[in-house]
N, C-alpha and C positions, 0 to 999 in steps of 0.2 A: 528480523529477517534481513540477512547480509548476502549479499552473494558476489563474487569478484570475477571480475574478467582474466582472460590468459592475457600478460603482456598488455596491461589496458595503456599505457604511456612508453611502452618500447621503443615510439619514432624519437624520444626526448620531449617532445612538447608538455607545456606543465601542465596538469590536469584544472579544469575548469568546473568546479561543483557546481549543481543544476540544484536548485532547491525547488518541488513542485508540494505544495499543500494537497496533503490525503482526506482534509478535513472533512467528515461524510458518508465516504466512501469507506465499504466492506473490506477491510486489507486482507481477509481470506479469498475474495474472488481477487483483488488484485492482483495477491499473489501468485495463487494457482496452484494447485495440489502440489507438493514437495517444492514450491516455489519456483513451481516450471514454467511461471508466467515472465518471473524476471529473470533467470536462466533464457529463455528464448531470448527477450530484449537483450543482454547480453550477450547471445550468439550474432545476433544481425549485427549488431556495432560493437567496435573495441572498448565500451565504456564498462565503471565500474557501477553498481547500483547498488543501495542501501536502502531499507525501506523501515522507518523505525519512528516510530510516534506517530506523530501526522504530518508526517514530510516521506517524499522520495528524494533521496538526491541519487545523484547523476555526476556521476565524475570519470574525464580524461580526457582525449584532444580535443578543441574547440567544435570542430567542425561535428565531430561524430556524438558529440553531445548535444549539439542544437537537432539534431536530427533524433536523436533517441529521444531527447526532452517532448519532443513533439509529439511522437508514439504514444511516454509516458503518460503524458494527457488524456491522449484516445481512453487510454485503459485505466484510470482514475477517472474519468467523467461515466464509463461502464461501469466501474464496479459502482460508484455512488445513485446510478439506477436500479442496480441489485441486478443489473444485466450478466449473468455467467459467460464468461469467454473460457478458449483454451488458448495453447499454444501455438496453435493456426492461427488463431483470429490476431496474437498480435505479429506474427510474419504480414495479414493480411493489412495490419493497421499500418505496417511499414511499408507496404506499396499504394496506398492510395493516394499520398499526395495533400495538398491542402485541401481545405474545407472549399466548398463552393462561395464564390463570393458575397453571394450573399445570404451566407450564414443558413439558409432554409435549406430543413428537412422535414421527410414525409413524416407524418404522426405515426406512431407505432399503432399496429392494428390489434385492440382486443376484440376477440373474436365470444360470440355468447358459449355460455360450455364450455371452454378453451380454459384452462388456467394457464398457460404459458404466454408470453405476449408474443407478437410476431412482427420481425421490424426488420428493415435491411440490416446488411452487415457490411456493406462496402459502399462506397460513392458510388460506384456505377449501378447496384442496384438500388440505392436511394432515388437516382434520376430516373431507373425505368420506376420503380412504384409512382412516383413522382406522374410519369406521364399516363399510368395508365388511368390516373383520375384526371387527366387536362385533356387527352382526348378518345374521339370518338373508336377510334381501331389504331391500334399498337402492335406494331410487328416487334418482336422480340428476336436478334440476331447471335449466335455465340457460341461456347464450348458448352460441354456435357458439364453438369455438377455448379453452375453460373447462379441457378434458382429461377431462372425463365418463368417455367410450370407454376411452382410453388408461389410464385407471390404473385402471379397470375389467379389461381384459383383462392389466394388467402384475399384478396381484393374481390372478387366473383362474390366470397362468402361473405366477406362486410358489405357489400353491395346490397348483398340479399337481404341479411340484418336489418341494415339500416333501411329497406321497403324504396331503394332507388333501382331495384329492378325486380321482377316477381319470379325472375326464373334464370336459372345457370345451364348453358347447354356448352359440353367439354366435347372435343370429337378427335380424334386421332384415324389418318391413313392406316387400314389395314394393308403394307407393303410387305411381303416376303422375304426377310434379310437373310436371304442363305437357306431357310427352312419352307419347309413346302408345308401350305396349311391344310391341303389334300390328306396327309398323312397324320393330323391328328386327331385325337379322340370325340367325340360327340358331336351335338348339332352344329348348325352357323353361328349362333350364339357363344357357344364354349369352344368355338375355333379362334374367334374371335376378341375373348375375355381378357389371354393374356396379351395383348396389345395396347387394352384399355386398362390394366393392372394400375399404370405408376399413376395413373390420374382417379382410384380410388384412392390407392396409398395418399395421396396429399389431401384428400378430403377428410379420410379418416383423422388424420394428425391434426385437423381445424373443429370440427363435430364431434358431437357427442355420437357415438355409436347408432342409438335409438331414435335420434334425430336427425343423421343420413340417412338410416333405414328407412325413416319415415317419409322426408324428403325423395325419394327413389321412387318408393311405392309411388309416392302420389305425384309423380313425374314434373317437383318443383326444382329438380337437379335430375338431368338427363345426362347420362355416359352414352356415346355410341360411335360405330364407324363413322368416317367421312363418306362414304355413300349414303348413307340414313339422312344427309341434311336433303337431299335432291326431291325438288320439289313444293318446297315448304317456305315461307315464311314465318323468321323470329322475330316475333314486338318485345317488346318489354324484357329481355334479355340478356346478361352475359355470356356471351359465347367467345369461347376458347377452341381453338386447331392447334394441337399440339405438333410435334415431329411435322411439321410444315415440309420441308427440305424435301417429305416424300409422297407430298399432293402432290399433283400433274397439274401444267397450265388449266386444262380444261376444268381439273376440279377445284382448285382455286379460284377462277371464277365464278364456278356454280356455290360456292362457299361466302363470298365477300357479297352475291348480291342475292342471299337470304336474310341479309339485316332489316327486320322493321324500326318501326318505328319508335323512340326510346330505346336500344340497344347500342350495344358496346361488343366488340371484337378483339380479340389478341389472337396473334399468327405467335409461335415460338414455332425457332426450330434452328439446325447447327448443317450449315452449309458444307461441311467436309464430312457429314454421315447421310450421303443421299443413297439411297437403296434403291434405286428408281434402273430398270435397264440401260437407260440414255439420262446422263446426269442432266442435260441441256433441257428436258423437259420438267424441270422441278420448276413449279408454282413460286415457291419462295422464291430462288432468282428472278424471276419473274416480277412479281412486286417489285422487288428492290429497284427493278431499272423502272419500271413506267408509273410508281404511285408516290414519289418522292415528289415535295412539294404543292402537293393535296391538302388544304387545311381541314383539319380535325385527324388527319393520318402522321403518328408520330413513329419515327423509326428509333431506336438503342440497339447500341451496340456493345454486348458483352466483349470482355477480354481476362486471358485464364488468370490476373488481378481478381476476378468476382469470384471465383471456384472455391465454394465451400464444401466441396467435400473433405476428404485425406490430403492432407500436403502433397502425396505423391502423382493423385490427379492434376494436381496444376502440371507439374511437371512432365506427364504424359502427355498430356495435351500440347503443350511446347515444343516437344521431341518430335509428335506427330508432324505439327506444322509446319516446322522445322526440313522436315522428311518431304512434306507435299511439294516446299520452295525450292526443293534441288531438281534444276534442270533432266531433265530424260533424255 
């Protein structure tokens, strides 16, 4: 498996071979279907790659080959987990940056029933998985597609496994984004449903089918509006608010002090999608200025570097933001 760059030594500098040992490692995931893994690596840097025996080498100017070489790493330490990437993930391996300094990462979560493993895919969602086992409530801050939710409730469900809490409660604002829930079909319940939709969708992809349905029934995993928590105290607990951004001060409150005792909390939500009439009264802003520096309260901060969706959502998200910083 060869593949050559356009112009990989055009500035004149003489090419510098990189030799990294594949010894291990799957050279079908490395590769990547029609070798669109090192293709990629070769779109990001002007270097040349060759992947043949059990070596990658790495050839062309100094600079852009210490920096591919480091990539190359990422993605032979993956495939030698049998860990499958695409072509996103090594654009994404070229924005992270170095490893944390001290080498530590969250354990990949096997979840029961699950064959797939579930693990970060970027540094910055390593350090939130990371905190949302160090502490007690973790606000999740960032773009759409970051994994917020998802390693939020993949942690809720090893939690539950592992018998360190006896019960998952997910709750999402029902806010009207544009749509009047007046005008749709059936009870409060199935006015309702599709709100709390994307927080089945991630359980389903963690459970076994038979064993959410069962868990539901027997109300050891609870889905419901953010009005439904009022009132109540949770003991023994993971509790998850999703789309935060679009609680109200007031229900944000009524939400952070239904924690009993033994439970755990995570807020996600993305502060440039508040649906709220007066964006000044979203809950989330709120935290952010007055519960910083509360021990056992950790904050992370997404940035569109974590967006695992389509390559082209990173880039929306940019554009967006981009759009909000120009003066009016």
């Amino acid at each position: 498996m060869e593949m050559a760059s356009r112009g990989a030594a055009s500035d004149g500098v003489e090419p510098l071979p990189r030799r990294l040992s594949t010894e291990g490692a799957d050279l079908l995931l490395l590769a990547g279907v029609g070798d669109a893994n090192l293709a990629e690596l070769q779109r990001i840097y002007p270097v040349r790659v060759t992947l043949r025996g059990d070596a990658m080498t790495i050839s062309g100017p100094a600079e852009a080959v210490d920096k591919a070489a480091s990539v190359g790493q990422r993605m032979i330490d993956a495939a030698r987990q049998r860990t499958a990437f695409e072509a996103d993930d090594v654009l994404r391996f070229s924005m992270e940056g170095p490893a944390s300094p001290d080498g530590s990462t969250p354990e990949r979560l096997v979840l029961p029933g699950v064959r797939k493993i579930i693990q970060p895919k970027t540094v910055g969602q390593a350090q939130y998985l990371r905190a949302l086992y160090e502490n007690d409530i973790v606000v999740g801050i960032g773009p759409a597609g970051t994994g917020k939710t998802y390693l939020a409730v993949a942690a809720a469900v090893d939690m539950l496994a592992r018998k360190r809490v006896r019960r998952i409660v997910l709750a999402r604002p029902a806010v009207e984004a544009g749509e009047s829930l007046g005008f749709l079909p059936g009870d409060m319940q199935a006015k309702v449903d599709p709100y709390l939709r994307p927080l089945y969708d991630a359980l389903e992809d963690m459970m076994p089918p038979e064993r959410m349905q069962r868990a539901l029934e027997t109300r050891v995993i609870e889905i419901a509006p953010l009005a439904y928590m009022r009132g109540r105290t949770l003991g023994d607990a993971f509790v998850i608010l999703d789309e935060a951004q679009n609680a109200t001060s007031l229900q944000m409150k009524m939400f952070l002090t239904r924690l009993g005792v033994n439970s755990r909390a995570v807020i996600t939500g993305d502060k440039t999608q508040i649906d709220l009439p007066n964006r000044a009264d979203s809950g989330l802003t709120q935290v952010e200025r007055i519960l910083p520096g509360i021990e056992g309260i950790g904050f992370h901060y997404f940035t569109d570097a974590d967006v695992i969706r389509h390559r082209l959502v990173r880039e929306i998200v940019k554009a967006y933001a981009a759009e909000s910083e120009q003066p009016t």
